[in-house]
C-alpha positions as CSV (number, residue, x, y, z in Angstrom):
1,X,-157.2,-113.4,-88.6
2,X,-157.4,-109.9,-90.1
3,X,-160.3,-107.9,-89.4
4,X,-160.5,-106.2,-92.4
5,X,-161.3,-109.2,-94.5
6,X,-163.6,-111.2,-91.7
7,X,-166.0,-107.8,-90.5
8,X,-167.1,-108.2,-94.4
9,X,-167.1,-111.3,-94.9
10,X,-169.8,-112.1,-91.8
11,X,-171.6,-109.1,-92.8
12,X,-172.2,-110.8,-96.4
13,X,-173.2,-114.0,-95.0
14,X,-176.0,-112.2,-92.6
15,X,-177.2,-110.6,-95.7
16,X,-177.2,-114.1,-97.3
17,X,-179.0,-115.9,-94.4
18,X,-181.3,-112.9,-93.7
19,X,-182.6,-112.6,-96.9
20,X,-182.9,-116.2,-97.8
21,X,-184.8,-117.2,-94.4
22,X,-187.0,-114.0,-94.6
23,X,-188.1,-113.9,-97.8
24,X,-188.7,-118.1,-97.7
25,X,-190.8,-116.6,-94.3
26,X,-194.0,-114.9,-95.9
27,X,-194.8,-113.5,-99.2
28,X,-193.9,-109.6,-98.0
29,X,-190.7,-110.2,-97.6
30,X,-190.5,-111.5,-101.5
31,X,-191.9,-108.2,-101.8
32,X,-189.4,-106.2,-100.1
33,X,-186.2,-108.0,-101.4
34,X,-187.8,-108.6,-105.0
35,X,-189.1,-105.1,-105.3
36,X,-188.5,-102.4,-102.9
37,X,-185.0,-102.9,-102.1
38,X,-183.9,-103.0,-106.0
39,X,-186.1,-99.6,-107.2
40,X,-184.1,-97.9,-103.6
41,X,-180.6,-99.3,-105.0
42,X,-181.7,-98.2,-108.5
43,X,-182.0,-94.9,-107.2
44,X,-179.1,-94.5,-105.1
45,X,-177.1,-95.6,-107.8
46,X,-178.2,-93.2,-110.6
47,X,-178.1,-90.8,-107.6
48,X,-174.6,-91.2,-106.3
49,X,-172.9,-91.8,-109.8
50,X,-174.8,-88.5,-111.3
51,X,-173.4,-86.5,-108.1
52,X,-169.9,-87.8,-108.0
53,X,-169.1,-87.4,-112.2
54,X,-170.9,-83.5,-111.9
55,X,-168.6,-82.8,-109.2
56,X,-165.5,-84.3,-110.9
57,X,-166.8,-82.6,-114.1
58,X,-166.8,-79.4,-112.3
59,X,-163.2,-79.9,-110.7
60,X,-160.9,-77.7,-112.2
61,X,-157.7,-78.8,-113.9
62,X,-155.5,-75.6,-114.5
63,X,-152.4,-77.5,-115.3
64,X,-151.3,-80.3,-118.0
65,X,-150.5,-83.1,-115.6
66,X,-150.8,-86.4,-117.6
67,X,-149.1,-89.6,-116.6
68,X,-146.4,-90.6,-119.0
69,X,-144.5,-93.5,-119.8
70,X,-142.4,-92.3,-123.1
71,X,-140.6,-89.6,-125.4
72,X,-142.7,-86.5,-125.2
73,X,-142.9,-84.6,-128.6
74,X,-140.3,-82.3,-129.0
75,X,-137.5,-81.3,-131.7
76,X,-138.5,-82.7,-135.3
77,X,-135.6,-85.8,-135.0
78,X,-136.6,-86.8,-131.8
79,X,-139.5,-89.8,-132.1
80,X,-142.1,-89.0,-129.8
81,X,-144.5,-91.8,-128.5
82,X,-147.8,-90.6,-129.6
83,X,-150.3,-93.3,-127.4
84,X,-147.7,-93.0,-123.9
85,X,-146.9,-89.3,-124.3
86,X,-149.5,-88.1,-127.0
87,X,-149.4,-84.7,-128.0
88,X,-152.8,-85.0,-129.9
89,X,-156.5,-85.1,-129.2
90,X,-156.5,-88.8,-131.7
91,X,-153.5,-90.1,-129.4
92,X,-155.3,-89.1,-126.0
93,X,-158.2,-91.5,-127.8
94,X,-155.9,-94.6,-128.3
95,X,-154.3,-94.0,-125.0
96,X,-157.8,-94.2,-123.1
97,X,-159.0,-97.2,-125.3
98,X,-156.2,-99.2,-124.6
99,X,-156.2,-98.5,-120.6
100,X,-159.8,-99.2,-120.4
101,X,-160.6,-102.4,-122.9
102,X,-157.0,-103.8,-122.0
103,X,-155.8,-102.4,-118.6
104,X,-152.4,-101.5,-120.5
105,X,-150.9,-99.1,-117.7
106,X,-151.3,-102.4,-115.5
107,X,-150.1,-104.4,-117.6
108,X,-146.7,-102.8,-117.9
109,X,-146.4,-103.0,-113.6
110,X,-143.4,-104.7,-111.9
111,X,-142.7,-106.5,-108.9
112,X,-139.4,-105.5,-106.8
113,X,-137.8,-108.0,-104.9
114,X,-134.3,-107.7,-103.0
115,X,-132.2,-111.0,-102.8
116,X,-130.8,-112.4,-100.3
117,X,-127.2,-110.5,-101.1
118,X,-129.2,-107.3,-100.9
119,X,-129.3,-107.6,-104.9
120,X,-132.4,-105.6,-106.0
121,X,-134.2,-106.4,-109.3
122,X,-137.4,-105.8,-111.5
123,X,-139.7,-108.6,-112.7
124,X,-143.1,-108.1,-114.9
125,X,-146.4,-108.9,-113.0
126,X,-148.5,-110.1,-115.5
127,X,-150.8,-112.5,-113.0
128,X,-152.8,-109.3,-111.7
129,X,-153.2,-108.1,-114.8
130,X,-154.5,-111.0,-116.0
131,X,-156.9,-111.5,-113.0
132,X,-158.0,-108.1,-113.3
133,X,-158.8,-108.4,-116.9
134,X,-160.7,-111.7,-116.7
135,X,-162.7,-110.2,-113.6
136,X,-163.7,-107.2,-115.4
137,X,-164.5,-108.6,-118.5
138,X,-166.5,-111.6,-117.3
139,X,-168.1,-109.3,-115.1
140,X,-168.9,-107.3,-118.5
141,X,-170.1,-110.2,-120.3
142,X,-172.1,-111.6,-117.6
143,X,-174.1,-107.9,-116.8
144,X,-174.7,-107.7,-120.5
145,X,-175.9,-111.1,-121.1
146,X,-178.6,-110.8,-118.0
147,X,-180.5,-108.0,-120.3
148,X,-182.3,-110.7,-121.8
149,X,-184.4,-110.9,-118.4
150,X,-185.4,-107.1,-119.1
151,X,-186.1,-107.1,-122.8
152,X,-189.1,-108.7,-124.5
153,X,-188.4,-109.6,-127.3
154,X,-184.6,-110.7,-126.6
155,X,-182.1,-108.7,-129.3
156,X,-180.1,-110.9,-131.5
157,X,-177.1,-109.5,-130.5
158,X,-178.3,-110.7,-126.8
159,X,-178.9,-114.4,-128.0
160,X,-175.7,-114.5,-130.0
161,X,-173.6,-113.6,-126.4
162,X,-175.2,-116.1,-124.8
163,X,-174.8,-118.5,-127.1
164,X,-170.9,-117.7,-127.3
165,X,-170.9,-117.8,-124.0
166,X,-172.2,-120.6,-123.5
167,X,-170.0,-122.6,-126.6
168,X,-169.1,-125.5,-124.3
169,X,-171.8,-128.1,-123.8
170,X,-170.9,-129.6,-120.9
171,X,-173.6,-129.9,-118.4
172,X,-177.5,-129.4,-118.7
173,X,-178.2,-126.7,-118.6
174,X,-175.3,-125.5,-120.6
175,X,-171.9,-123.8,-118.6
176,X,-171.8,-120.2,-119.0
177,X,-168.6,-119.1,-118.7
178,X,-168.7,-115.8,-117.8
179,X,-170.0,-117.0,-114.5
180,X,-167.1,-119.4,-113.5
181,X,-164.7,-117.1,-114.9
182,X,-166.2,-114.0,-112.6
183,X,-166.4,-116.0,-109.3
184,X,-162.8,-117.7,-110.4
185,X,-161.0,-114.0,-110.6
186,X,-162.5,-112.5,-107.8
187,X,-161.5,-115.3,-105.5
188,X,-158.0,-114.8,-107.1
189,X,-158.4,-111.0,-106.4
190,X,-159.5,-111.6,-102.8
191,X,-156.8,-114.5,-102.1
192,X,-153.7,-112.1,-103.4
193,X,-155.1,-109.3,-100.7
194,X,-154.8,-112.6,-98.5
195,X,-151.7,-113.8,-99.0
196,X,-149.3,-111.2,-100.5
197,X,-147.7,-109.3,-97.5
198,X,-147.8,-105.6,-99.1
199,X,-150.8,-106.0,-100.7
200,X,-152.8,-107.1,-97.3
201,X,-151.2,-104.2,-95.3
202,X,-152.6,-101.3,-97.9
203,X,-156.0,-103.6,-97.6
204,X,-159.0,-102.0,-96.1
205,X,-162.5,-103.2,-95.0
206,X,-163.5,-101.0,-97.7
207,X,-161.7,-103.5,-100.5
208,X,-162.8,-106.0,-99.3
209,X,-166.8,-106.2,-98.9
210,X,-167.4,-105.6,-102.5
211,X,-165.0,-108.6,-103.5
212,X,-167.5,-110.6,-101.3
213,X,-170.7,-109.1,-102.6
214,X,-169.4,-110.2,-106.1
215,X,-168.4,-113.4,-105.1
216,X,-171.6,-113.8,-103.4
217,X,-173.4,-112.6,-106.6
218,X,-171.7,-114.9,-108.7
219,X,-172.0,-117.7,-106.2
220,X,-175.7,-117.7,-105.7
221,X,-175.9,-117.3,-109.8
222,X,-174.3,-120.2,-110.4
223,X,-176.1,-122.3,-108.0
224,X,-179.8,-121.2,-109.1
225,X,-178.2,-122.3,-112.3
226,X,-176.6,-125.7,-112.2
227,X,-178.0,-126.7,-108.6
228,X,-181.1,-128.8,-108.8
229,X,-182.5,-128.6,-105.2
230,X,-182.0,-124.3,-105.7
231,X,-182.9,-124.1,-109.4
232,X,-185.7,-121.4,-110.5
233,X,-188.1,-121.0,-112.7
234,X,-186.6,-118.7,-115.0
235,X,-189.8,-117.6,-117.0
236,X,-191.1,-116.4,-113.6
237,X,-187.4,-114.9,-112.6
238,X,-188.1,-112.7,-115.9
239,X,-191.5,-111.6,-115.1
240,X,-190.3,-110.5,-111.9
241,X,-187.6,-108.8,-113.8
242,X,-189.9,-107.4,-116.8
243,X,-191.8,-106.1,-114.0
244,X,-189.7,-103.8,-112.5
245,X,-189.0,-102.4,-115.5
246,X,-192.3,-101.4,-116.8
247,X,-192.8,-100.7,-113.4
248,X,-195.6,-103.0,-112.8
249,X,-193.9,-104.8,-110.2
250,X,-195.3,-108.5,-109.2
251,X,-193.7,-111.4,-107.4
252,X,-194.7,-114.6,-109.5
253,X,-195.0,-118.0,-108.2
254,X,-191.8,-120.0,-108.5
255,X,-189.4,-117.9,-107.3
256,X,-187.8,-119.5,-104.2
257,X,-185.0,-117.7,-101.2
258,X,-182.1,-117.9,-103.2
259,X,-183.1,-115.8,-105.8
260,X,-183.6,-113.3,-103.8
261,X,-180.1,-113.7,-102.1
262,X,-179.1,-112.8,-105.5
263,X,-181.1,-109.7,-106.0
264,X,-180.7,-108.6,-102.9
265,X,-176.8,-108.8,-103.3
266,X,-176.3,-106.9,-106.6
267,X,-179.1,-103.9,-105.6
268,X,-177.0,-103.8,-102.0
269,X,-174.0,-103.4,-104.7
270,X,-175.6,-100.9,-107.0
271,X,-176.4,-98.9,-104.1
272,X,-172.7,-99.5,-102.3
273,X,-170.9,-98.5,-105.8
274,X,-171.3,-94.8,-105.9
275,X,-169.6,-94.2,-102.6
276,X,-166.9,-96.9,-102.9
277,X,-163.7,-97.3,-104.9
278,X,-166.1,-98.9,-107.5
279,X,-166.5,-95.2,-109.1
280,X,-163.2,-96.0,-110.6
281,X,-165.5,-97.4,-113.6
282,X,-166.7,-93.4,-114.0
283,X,-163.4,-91.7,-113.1
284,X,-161.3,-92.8,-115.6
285,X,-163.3,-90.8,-118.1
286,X,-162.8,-87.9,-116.1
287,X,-158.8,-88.1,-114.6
288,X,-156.8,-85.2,-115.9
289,X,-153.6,-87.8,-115.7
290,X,-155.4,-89.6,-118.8
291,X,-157.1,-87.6,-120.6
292,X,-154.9,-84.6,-121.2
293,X,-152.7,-84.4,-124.6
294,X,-149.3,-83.9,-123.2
295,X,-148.0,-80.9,-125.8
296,X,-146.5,-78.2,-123.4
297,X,-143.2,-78.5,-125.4
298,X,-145.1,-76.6,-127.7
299,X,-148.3,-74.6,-126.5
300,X,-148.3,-72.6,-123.6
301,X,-150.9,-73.3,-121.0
302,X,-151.8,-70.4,-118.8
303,X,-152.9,-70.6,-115.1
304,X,-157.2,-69.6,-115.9
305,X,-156.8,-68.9,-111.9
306,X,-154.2,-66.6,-112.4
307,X,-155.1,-62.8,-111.6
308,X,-152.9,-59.5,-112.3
309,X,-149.9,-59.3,-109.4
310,X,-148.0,-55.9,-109.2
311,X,-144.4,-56.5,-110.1
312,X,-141.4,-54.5,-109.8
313,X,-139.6,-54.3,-112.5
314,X,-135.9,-53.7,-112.6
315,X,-135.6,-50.3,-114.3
316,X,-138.2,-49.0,-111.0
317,X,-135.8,-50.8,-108.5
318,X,-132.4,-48.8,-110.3
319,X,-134.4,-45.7,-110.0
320,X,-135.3,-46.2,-106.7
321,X,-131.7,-47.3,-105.6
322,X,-129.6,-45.7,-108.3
323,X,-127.6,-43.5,-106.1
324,X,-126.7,-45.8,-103.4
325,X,-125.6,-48.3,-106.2
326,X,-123.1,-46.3,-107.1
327,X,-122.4,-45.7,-103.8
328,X,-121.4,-48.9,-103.6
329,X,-119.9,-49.5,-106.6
330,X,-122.5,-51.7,-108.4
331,X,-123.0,-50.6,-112.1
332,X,-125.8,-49.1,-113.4
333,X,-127.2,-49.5,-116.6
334,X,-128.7,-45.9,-116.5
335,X,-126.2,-42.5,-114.9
């Protein structure tokens, strides 16, 4: 057993069992995890992510260093590849588009592998790709569509998402699939760290926990959902929720332990994300290796840090050394 994956994993479930018990205990506990505990993670979050992107805003970047995957613009009959190596501000645009929507750096990664023979080769990894796209955009879909619990009235737009989510009418109350499909990838995500060699020896406790946060959250979604001994009242859930937004927080009747598993899991991750490897979500905006145009072919790009140095130029080194050059028989350009 690996202790990166099992320190997390118990530290989820005492978060699970402490606050389902305690907040089925007494009414002030419904308080704490319903009201307290999300306004602290509220803060911490806008907090942490302000703090992080000023000082990454503030970083410096002196130097052109994007990554690039193609023909760099050059000589007038050499085809550049504007959205791998752009050159222009429109091509930076389409790059960062198609790496954040569609993960496209990630989906051009390759697995190595060495035979048997010693015979070394290159396939395409398309399954993390994949996993990674479905997790993030089910995650997406799923944070989006919970904004009808803090809007009154629900936008149209809202409604519509749902109700696309929600196409297949297979149960009562209807299968959301944004829900199965973000606890489904994030068990995939967490069994690859598991099972892969490579990828469980570069895998930290730090990877793990907010896999198992997630799957947590999603977990304790689906069962207030589809569960009929755990099912809530949702017009209560949303008062609670309308609540905290107008800041006229109250804990209605009807709201039982596991609900509160569930807030109590996504304010511990709003408050974890600022300071974990989470803030990629923020970074990308910001990395120098993305969203730099890549024309030093044909603009010069000057050092801002530089500062005036004293040089020596060669005509002062001949006149300081012009007689024992010809000494020893070097030419001179000057008698």
């Amino acid at each position: 057993m690996n202790v990166h994956y099992i320190f997390p994993f118990l530290v989820v479930c005492v978060m699970f069992l402490i606050s389902y018990f305690l907040s089925e205990a007494a009414t002030g506990f419904k308080y704490l995890f319903g009201v307290v505990i999300p306004y602290l993670a509220i803060l911490t979050f806008v907090a942490g992510v302000t703090y992080r992107m000023m000082n990454w805003a503030k970083s410096a970047v002196p130097f052109r260093i994007p990554t690039t995957a193609g023909q760099q613009k050059s000589l007038p009959w050499i085809k550049p590849n504007q959205f791998d190596n752009p050159s222009s501000k429109f091509g930076v645009l389409v790059r960062m588009l198609l790496e954040i929507l569609v993960f496209r750096s990630l989906f051009r990664n390759t697995k190595f592998r060495m035979s048997e023979d010693a015979q070394s080769s290159y396939e395409m990894e398309k399954w993390l790709w994949l996993g990674a796209l479905v997790f993030h955009w089910a995650f997406l879909v799923t944070l989006v569509r919970h904004l009808r619990f803090f809007t009154e009235p629900v936008p149209q737009a809202l409604m519509l998402l749902e109700s696309l989510d929600g196409f297949m009418q297979v149960m009562l109350p209807g299968l959301m699939l944004s829900g199965v499909a973000l606890l489904a990838a994030a068990t995939y995500l967490f069994l690859r760290r598991i099972f892969l060699p490579q990828v469980k020896y570069i895998s930290l406790s730090s990877d793990y926990f907010p896999l198992f946060l997630i799957i947590g959250i999603a977990a304790s979604g689906i069962l207030m959902r589809y569960v009929p001994d755990l099912k809530i009242d949702v017009t209560a859930a949303k008062e609670l929720s309308m609540g905290l937004v107008t800041l006229r927080p109250t804990i209605p009747e009807g709201v039982d332990g596991i609900f509160f598993v569930h807030v109590f899991m996504v304010s511990a991750l709003l408050a974890y994300f600022p300071f974990s490897k989470l803030m990629h979500l923020g970074g990308i905006f910001l990395s120098p290796t993305r969203n730099t145009t890549t024309n030093t072919r044909e603009a010069r790009h000057v050092n801002p840090w530089n500062y005036p140095v004293k040089v020596h130029t060669y005509d002062e080194y001949e006149d300081d050394f012009r007689e024992k050059m010809i000494e020893a028989g070097l030419p001179v350009e000057k008698e």
